[in-house]
N, C-alpha and C positions, 0 to 999 in steps of 0.2 A: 706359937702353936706347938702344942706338945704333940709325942709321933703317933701316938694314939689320934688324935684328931687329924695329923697328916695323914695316915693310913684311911681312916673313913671317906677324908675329903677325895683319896685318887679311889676306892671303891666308887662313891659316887658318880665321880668322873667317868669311868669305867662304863659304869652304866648305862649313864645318859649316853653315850657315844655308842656304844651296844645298840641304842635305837635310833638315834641318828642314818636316814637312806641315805645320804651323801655320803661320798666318799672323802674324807679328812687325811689332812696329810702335812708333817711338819717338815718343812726343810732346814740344814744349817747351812750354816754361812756357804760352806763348798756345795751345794746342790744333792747332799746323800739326805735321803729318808731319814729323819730322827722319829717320827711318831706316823704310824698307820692306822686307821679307824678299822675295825672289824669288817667293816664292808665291803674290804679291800679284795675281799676273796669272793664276794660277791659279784663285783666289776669286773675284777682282772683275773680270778681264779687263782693269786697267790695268797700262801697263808703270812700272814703280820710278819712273823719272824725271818720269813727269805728275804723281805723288802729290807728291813733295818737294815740299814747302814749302805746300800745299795744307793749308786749315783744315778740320781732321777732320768738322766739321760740314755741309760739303761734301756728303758721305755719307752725310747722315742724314734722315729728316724732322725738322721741325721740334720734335715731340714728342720722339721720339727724342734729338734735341740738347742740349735743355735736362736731360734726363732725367741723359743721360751725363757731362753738366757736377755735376748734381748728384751722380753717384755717385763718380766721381773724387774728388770732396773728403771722401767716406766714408774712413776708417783704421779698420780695417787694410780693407783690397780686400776684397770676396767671393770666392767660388771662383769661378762663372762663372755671367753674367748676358746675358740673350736679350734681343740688338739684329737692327733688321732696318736690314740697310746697300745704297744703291744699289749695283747690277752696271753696267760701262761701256755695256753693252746697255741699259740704261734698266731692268729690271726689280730686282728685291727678293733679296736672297740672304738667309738665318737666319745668324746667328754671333752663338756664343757666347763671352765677353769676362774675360778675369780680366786684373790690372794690378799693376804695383808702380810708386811714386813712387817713381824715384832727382832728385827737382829736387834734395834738397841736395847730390846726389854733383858737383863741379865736374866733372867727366870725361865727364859723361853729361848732368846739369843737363833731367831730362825725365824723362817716364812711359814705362814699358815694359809695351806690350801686348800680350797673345797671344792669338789668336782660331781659332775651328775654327767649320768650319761644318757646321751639324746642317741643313738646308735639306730634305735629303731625311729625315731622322728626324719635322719637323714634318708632314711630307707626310705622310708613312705613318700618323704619329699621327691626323693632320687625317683621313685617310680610314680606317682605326680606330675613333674617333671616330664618324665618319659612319654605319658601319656597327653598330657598337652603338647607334645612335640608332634606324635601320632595324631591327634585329631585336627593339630595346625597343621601340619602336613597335608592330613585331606581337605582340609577346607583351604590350604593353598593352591592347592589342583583341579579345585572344584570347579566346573566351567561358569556356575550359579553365581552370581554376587551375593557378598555376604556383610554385611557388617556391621557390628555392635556398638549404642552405645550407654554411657552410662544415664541416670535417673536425671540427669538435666539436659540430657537430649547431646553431649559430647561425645566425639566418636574414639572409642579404645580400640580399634581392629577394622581394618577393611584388608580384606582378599583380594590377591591382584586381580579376580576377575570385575571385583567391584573398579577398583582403581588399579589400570596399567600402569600408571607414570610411577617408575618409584620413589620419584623425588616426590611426585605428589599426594602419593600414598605415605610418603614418610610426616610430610608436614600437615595430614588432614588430624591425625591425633591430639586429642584434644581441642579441637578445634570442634564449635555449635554448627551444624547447616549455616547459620546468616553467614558467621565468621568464612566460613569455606565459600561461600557463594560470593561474599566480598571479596575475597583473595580471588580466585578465579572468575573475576568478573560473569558469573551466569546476572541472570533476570534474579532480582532478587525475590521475584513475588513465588519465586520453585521452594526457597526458604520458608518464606511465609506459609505454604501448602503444607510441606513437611512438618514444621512445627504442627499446623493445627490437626496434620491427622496422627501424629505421636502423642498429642491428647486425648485425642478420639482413643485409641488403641490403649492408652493407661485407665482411662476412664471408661470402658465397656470390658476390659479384659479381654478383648479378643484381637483376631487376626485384622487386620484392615489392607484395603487392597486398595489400588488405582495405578493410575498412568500418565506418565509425565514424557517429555519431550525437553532435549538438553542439545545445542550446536555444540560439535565438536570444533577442536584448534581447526581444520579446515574449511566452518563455516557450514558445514553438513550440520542438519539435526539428525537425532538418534532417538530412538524411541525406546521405551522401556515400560513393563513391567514391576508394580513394588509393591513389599509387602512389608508390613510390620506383624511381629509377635513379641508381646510383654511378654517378660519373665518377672516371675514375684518371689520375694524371700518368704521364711518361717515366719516374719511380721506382718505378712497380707502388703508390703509394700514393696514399689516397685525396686526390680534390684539391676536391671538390664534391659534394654531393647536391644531383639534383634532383627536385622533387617535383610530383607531376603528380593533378589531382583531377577532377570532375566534381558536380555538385549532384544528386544521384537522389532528392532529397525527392519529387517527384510521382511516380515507380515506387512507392515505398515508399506511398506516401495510397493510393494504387488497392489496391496489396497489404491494406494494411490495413481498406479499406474491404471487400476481398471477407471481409478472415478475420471481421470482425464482422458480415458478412450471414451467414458460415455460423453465425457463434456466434449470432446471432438465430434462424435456424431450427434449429440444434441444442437452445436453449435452449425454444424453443415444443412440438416434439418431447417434451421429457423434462417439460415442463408445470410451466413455470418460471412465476412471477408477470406477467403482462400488462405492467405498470410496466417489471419489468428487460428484456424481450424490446424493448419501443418504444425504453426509453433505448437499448440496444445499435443499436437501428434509425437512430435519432435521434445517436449519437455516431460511426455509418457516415458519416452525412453532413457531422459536423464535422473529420472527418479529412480527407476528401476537399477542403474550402474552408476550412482553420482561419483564414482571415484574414475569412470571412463569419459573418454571424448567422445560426441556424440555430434553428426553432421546430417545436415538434408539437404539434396543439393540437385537443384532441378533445371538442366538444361541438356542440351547434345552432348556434350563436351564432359558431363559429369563421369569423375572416376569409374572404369568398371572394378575397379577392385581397389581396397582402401593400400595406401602406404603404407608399411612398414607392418607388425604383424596387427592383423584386427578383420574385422569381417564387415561384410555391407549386403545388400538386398537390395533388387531391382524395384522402381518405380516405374508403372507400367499406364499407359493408356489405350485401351485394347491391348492388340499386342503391339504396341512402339513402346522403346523402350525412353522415358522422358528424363529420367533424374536415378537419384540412389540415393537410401540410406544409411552411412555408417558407423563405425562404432569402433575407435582405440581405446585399449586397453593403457591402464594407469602403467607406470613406471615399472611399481614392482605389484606384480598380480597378474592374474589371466583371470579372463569373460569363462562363466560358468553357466553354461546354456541360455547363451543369450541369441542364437542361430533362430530359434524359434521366434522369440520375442522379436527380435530383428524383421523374419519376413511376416510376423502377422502384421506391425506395425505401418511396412512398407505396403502389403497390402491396401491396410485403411489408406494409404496416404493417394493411392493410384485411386480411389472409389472416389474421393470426396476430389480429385482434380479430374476426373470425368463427370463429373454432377456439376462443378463449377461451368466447365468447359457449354455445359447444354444449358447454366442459367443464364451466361453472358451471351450465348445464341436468341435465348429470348428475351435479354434486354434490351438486344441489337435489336429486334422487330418491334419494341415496343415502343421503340425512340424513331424508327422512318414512316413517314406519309405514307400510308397504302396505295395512293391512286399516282401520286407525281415521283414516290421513290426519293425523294427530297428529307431533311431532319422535319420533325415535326415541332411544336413549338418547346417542350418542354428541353428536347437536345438541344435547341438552338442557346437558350438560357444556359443550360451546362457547360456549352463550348466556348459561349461569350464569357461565361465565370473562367473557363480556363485562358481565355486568352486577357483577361482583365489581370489574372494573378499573376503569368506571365509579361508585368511590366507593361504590355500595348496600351495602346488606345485608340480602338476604333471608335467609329461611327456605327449608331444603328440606324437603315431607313425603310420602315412599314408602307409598303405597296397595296394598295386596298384598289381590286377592279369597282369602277361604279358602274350601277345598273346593271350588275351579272344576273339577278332575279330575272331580268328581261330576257337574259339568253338563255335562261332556262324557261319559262314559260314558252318564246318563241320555237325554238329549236329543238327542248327538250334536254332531260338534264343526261342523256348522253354525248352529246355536243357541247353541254355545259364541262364535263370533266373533261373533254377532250382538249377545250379552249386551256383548261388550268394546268393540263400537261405539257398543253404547246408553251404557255406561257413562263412554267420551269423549264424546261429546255431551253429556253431563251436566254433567260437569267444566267441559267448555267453557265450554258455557252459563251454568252458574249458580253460577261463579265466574270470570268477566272478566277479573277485579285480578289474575288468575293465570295462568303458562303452562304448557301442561301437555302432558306427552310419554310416549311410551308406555316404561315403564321396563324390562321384560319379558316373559315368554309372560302374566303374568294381574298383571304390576303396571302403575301408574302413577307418574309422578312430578312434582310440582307445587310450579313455583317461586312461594314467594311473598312479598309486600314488605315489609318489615323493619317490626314490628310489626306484623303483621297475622297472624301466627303461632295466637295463641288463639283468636281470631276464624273463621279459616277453617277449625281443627278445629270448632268447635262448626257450623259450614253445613257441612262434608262428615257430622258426626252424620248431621243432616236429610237429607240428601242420598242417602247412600244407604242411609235408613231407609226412603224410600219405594221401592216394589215395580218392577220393572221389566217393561214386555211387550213379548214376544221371541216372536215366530211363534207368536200364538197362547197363548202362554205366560205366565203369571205367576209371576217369580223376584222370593225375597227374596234379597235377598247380604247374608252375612257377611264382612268383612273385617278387617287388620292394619293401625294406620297406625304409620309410625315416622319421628319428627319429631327435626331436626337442628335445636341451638342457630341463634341470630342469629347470621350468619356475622359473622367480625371483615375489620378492617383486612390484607393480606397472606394469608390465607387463599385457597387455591384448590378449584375447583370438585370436583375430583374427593375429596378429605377434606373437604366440605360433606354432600356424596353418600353418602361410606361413613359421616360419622355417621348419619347416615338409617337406612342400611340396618343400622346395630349395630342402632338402636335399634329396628327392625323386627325383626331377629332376635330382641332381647330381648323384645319383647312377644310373639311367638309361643313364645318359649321358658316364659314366664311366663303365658299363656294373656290377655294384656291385650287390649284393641282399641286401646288408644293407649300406646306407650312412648316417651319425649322421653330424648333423649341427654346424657346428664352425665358429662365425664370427671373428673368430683371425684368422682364418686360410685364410679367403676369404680375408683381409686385407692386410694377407702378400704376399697373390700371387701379390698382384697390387704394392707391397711395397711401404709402407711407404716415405719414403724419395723422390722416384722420384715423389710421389705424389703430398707430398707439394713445389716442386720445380713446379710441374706442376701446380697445383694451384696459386701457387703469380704469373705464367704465366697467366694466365687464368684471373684473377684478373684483373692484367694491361692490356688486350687482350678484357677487357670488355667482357667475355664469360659468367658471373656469371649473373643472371636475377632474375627476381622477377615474382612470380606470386601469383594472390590473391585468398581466399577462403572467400568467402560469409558468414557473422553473420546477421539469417535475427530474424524480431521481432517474437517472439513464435508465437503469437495469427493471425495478420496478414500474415505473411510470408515476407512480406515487407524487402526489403533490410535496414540492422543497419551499419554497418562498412564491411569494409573488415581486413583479418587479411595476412599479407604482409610474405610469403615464399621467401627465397631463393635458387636459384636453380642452377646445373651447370653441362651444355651439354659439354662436351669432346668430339674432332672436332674427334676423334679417338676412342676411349671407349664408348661412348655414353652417356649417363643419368648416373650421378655419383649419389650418396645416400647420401643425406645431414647429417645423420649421422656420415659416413665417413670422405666427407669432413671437416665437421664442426671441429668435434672430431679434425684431424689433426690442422687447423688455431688456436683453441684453446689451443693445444700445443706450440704457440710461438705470437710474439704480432701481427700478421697478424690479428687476429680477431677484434682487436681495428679498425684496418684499413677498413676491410671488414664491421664491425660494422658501424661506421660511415656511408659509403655507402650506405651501408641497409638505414639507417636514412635518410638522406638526400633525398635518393630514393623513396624511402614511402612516405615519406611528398612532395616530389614535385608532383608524381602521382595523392596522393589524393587531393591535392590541386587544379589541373587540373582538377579534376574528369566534367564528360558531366553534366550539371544541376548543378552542385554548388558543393564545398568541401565535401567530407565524410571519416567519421572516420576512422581514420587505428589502426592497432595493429599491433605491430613489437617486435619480440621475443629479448629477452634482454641476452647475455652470464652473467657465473659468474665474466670472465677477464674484459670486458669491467662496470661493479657493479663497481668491485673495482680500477676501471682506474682512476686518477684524471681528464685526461681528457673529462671523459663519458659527465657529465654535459655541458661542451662547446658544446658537440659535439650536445648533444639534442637540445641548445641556438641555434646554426649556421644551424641546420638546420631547424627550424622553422621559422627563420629570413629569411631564401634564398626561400623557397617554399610558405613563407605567410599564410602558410596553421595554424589557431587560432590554440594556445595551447590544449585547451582541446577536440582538434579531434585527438589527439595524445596518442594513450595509449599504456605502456609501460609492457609486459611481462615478471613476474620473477616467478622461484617457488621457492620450498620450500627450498632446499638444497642450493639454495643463497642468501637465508635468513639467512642460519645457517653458512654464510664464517666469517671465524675467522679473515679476514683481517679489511679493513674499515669499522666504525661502520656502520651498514647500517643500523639504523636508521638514523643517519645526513643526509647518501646518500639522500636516500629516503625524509626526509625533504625539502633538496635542490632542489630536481627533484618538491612536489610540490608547492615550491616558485616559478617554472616555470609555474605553471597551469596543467600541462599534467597529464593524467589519472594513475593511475596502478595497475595491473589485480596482479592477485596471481594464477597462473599458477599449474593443474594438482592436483588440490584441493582433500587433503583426501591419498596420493600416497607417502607422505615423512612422516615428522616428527610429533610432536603433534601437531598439526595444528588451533585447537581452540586459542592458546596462542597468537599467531601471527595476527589473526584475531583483534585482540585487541591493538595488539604492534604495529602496522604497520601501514602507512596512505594509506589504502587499495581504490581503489573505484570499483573492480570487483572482484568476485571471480568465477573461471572457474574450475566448477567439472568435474575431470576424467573422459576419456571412459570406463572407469573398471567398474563404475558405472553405467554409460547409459546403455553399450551394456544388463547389466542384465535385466533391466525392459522388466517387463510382461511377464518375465518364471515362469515357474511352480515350479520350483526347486527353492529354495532361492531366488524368484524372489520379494517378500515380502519383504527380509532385504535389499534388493537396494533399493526397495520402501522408506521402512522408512528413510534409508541413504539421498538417495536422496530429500523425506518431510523434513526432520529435515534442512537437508543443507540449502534447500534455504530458509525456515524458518529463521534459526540464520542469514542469511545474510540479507536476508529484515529490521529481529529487530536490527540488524547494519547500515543501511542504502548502503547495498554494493547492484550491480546490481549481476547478478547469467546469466554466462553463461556452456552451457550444449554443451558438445566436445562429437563427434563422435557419430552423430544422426545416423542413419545407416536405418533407419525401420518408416515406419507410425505410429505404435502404441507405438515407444518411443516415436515420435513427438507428440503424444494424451496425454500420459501421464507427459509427462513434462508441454505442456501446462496448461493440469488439475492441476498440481503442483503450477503454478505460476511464471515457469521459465520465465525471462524475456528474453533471446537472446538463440535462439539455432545454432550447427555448424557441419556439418559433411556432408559426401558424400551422404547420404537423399537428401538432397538441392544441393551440389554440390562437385566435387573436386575443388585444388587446378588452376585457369584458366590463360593464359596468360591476359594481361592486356587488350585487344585489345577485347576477350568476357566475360573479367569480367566486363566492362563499359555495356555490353548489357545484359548482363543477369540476366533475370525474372525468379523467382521461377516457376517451371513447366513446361519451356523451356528445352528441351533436348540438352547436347553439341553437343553430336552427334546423328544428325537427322536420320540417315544412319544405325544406331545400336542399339539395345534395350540396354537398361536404364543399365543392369549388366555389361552388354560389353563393353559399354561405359565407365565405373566407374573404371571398371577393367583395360581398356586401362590409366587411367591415374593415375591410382594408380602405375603402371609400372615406373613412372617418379621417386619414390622411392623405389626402392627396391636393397635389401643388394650391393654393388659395385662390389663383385664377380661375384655373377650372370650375372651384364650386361657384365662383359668381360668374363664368361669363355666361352673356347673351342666349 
């Protein structure tokens, strides 16, 4: 190249560099400046020729220096690395730095640098920065919840007011709602909501509101407020959610504390059990302070003032002072006007134990004989239920005066009540060891204690063989007694009673003064054998029916299932006693047969049911448990009726739980690889019975009338109480449903309800119906329009009773 063309070639050079913005920069081997691009004064304010020959580190701080020393010796270069370089002004410029080594190029023998300066990029960052500090700042003080996330619904920011925990504020980033909600074991259907109103709010563009409810590590739930608002980019697409909350747990406590002051006076009102009206009273004020201890405590002896620091309020009846309400304050925290809240509560709680106080005044007159001052019959049943639950076993013996019509006709029926006063008095008196209640217009009825039975017939002989004076009067009385076997184990009081009264009927039918009840005896008048020959008649004759009893819901009344009886009218005998019957068929394998029927029966019924299928329940023998055919038999008839498996549930008690034949676990297994329900029948009456609860794939458990008929006596009317609390308690913490047999009374159906019972059954609501007004019948409807409500119950309680009876003489 000749120096004419060398010359042009660095003019050009020259040039292009002249417009070159970066700043260019050659170094030799020692780190001084050998070439500077013109722009040099543009960046740093020096002109080209003060740089030449100047050591680059000149320019640098000391840090700086050694840094860039070390990065030069880096291969290959980086792309571009942030240096801060002196300005000829004395001050700091940003420039960013890429390089290439030509040392081994001889031509060049140096580093080529090229630098741009970002100075004003770090600023705007720096104050950027700044101000994302400032508005994180407020929005970490912010008392609001707050928190962002990105376009797939992932969270990039929560404020501690959203999340306190900071470990778990730290680990929510990045994480979806489901993922968070997995981690933190919430419900994950809170996930599921969230998602679907974060689409709601991308897809309307607008705010979207609701409210959710989340238990805290304590176990508390916490209520909340929450909002979404999209945020969208210059592309109309979403660039952000942000999500905005509030804490409304104490709105919510106040709400709830008033709806359980109204459910306490609503529940006092309908004369609900004392207990459930306090606890409601008593769980108003745990709602209102769930992080406090909260006490009711009703006796003499109750604290007048709580332990350690905390406050309580008088429970009053008039002015006696009966009990207190208190209230400890958590560890760390203090009660914030809870003084108020405290004596309105105590308040209610004095109102609704003075209303109790005046309804057990008038249960107590509703249960004693007006004229003898004696129980009248329905307490005599309640007492006998409690002393039946308590393990005894009396005797019952029905006194019936004969020819009392005469001494009233003769006399006058002021001489007639007189005789009946003298005649409780007697009884009273001079028999103690007994209780004794007035059993009708001229009977008595007198419990008495298991083996004392012969005894006390021969003192009632005596008793009233002496004369009685009555205004002036000297009466002898004749009378009937009819005396009921030693009750057993599981027996209740009202089939204690009607043996009495058979056996009263028998002896006035017999012209006796004493007949004692035997149901061996009434079996064998109809004998046995011709029986069951009449029966497999009867059977194939299609005479055997069904008829249902109504299981309606506690709380509603609402019909639940029916429960499918067997029945059987004898074209000659009349109304046979399915005990009888039964008893016989399960002497030989007819009941396998009868069984089956029953199934098929049931299930086609309730499959047909008016309005749509409803549940049946059908009594299960121990022959057909241990049948191998039982299982088909449940398959074929679910198949033929269509009626779903689990509208089908299967009764067994205890004692067929305990057959030493087929394991009756597998049974039971098998039966629920078909789906179909099954109950545990007469719950609390057999064996240890908790055990079973556990061992068995249970899904009802049905407590004894032994138990109902007690509730809300005076006498031991408390330990059926508790019996009956704990029962459906343990069944609930099992996941079993709780039905309650032989409702009899409105204020057992009150206090079951108040209990929790979930299904109740008994002649309360209904008898046993043919099929034809069990499809129509509403709770509250009378069977019989034509008859009051006992007469009615009574008529069809007659459809059972012992087989003697309907045939004797």
């Amino acid at each position: 190249m000749t120096a004419a063309q060398q010359e042009a070639l660095e003019t050009v050079s020259r040039n292009i560099m002249a417009l070159v913005t970066n700043l260019v920069l050659i170094l030799d081997a020692e780190g001084k400046v050998a070439y500077a691009s013109e722009s040099v004064h543009h960046y740093l304010g020096y002109e080209v020729m003060s740089v030449l020959g100047q050591p680059v580190v000149n320019f640098l701080t000391l840090e700086e220096a050694a840094r860039v020393k070390n990065d030069f010796a880096e291969l290959p270069a980086p792309e571009w690395r942030h240096y801060q370089v002196r300005h000829q002004d004395g001050s700091w410029r940003d420039l960013e730095l890429t390089w290439v080594s030509l040392l081994d190029d001889p031509l060049v023998a140096g580093v080529l640098v090229v630098a741009r300066d970002i100075t004003d990029e770090v600023q705007i960052r720096q104050e950027l920065a700044e101000q994302k500090k400032f508005y994180q700042t407020i929005l970490e003080d912010l008392p609001y919840q707050v928190a962002v996330l990105d376009q797939q619904g992932r969270y990039v920011y929560a404020n501690p007011a959203a999340i306190g925990n900071p470990e778990v504020r730290q680990g929510i980033i990045g994480l979806t709602d489901t993922e968070y909600c997995r981690w933190r074991g919430h419900d994950p259907q809170l996930a599921a909501d969230r998602q679907r109103l974060f689409a709601e709010a991308t897809r309307s563009r607008r705010w979207v509101n609701w409210e959710e409810a989340i238990r805290d590590p304590d176990g508390q739930f916490r209520y909340h407020q929450r909002h979404y608002l999209p945020v969208f980019g210059a592309d109309g697409q979403l660039d952000r959610m942000i999500g905005y909350g509030r804490d409304d747990t104490n709105r919510q406590r106040r709400l709830a504390m008033n709806t359980r002051q109204t459910q306490a006076l609503h529940l006092c009102a309908q004369g609900a059990p004392l207990q459930e009206v306090l606890d409601q009273i008593l769980n108003a004020l745990e709602v209102s302070f769930p992080q406090a201890q909260a006490a009711l405590h009703l006796s003499d002896d109750a604290p007048r003032a709580p332990s350690a620091p905390g406050m309580s309020a008088e429970i009053l009846a008039g002015a006696i002072r009966i009990g207190a309400l208190e209230l400890q304050p958590p560890e760390t925290g203090e009660l914030i006007e809870a003084q108020p809240v405290l004596d309105h509560l105590a308040g209610l709680a004095s109102m609704v134990i003075e209303r109790d106080a005046h309804l057990k005044q008038l249960e107590r007159l509703a249960y004693v004989d007006g004229l003898t001052d004696l129980m009248n019959r329905p307490a005599f049943v309640r007492a006998l239920n409690q002393t039946l639950a308590g393990g005894q076993h009396p005797t019952v013996i029905i006194l019936d005066l004969k020819h009392f019509r005469n001494v009233n006709r003769q006399y006058g029926h002021t001489t007639g009540d007189a005789l009946l006063i003298a005649v409780a008095h007697r009884l009273e008196h001079d028999l103690p060891e007994c209780s004794v209640a007035r059993a009708g217009g001229n009977g008595f009825a007198l419990r008495v204690p298991g083996g004392s039975g012969e005894s006390t017939i021969k003192a009632l002989t005596q008793i009233m063989g002496r004369p009685f004076a009555v205004r002036g009067e000297t009466l002898y009385v004749k009378y009937h007694i009819g005396v009921s076997p030693e009750s057993q184990s599981g027996e209740d009081a009202e089939s204690v009673v009607q043996q009495a009264e058979d056996a009263l009927y028998r002896s006035k039918q017999l012209g006796q003064t004493v007949s004692r009840y035997d149901a061996e005896e009434y079996a064998v008048e109809l004998t046995a054998l011709t029986l069951e020959v009449e029966l497999r008649q009867a059977f194939a004759n299609r005479q055997l029916f069904l008829v249902f009893q109504p299981l309606v819901q506690a709380r509603s009344g609402s019909l639940h299932a029916v429960e499918a009886l067997l029945r059987w009218t004898h074209p000659e005998r009349g109304a046979i006693s399915p005990q009888v019957f039964i008893a016989l068929a399960e002497q030989s394998d007819l009941i396998l047969d009868i069984g089956g029927w029953v199934l098929r029966e049931a299930c086609q019924q309730a499959a047909a049911w008016p309005g749509g299928p409803v549940q049946v329940s059908v009594n299960v023998s121990a022959r057909q448990l241990e049948s191998p055919r039982f299982r088909d038999d449940v398959r074929s008839a679910l198949m033929v009726s269509g009626l779903p498996a689990h509208m089908l549930e299967l009764e067994l008690t205890e004692s067929m739980l305990m057959s030493p034949g087929r394991d009756v676990v597998d049974v039971l297994e098998q039966l629920k690889v078909l789906k179909v329900r099954l109950a545990l029948d007469d719950f609390g009456t057999g064996y240890s019975s908790l055990a079973y609860l556990n061992r068995f794939p249970l899904d009802v458990l049905k407590i004894d009338r032994s138990f109902i008929q007690g509730l809300g006596l005076e006498t031991y009317g408390h330990k059926n109480l508790a019996i009956v609390r704990s029962t459906i308690a343990l069944a609930h913490e099992l996941e079993l449903e709780v039905v309650a047999e032989g409702i009899e009374t409105d204020l057992q159906r009150k206090i079951l309800v108040g209990l929790g019972c979930d299904l109740l059954q008994g002649y309360f609501f209904s008898a046993p119906m043919p099929l034809e007004q069990a499809v129509a019948w509403r709770f509250g409807e009378s069977l019989c329009p034509a008859e009051p409500s006992l007469t009615c119950l009574k008529r069809w309680a007659e459809t059972s009773i012992p087989l003697a009876k309907s045939v004797a003489p």
